[in-house]
C-alpha positions in Angstrom: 0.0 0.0 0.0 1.6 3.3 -1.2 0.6 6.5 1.0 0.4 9.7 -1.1 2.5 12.9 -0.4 0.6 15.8 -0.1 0.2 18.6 2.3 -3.3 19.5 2.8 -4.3 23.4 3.5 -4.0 23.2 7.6 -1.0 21.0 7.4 0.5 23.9 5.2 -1.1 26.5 7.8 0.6 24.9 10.9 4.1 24.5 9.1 4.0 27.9 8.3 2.6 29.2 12.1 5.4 27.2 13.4 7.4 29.0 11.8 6.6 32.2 12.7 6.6 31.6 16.4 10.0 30.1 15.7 11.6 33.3 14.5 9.5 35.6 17.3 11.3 32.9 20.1 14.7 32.4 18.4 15.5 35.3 16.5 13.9 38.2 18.4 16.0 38.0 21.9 19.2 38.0 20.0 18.4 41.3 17.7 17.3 42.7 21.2 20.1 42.0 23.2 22.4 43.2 20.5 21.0 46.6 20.1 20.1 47.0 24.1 23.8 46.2 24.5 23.0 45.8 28.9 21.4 42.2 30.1 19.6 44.4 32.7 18.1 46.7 30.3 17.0 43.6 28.4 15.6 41.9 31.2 13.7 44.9 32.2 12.1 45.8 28.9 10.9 41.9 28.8 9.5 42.6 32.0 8.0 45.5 31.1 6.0 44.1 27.6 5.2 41.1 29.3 3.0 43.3 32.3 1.6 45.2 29.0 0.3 42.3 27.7 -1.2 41.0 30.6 -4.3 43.3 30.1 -4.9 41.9 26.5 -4.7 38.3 28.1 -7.5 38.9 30.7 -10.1 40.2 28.2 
């Protein structure tokens, strides 16, 4: 029995959302704490948009 190869529309959706969140979790902190140049100041302005975003969460 042969199986076919095919990606179907959400199999192509969720390769592609992967992805994305891939670059935001990999990419992102190292552009950050290359221009921010301090691993306080880096800490701090994770701090800061992750208590900004906690508003959005609770609605």
């Amino acid at each position: 029995m042969q199986l076919k190869r095919q990606f179907g529309l959400w199999t192509a959706v969720a390769l592609i959302n992967g992805q994305v969140i891939a670059v935001g979790i990999f990419l992102t902190p190292a552009g950050m704490a290359k221009s921010v140049g301090s691993p306080f100041w880096l800490f701090f302005i994770w701090v800061l948009i992750g208590a900004m975003f906690i508003p959005a969460t609770a609605s």
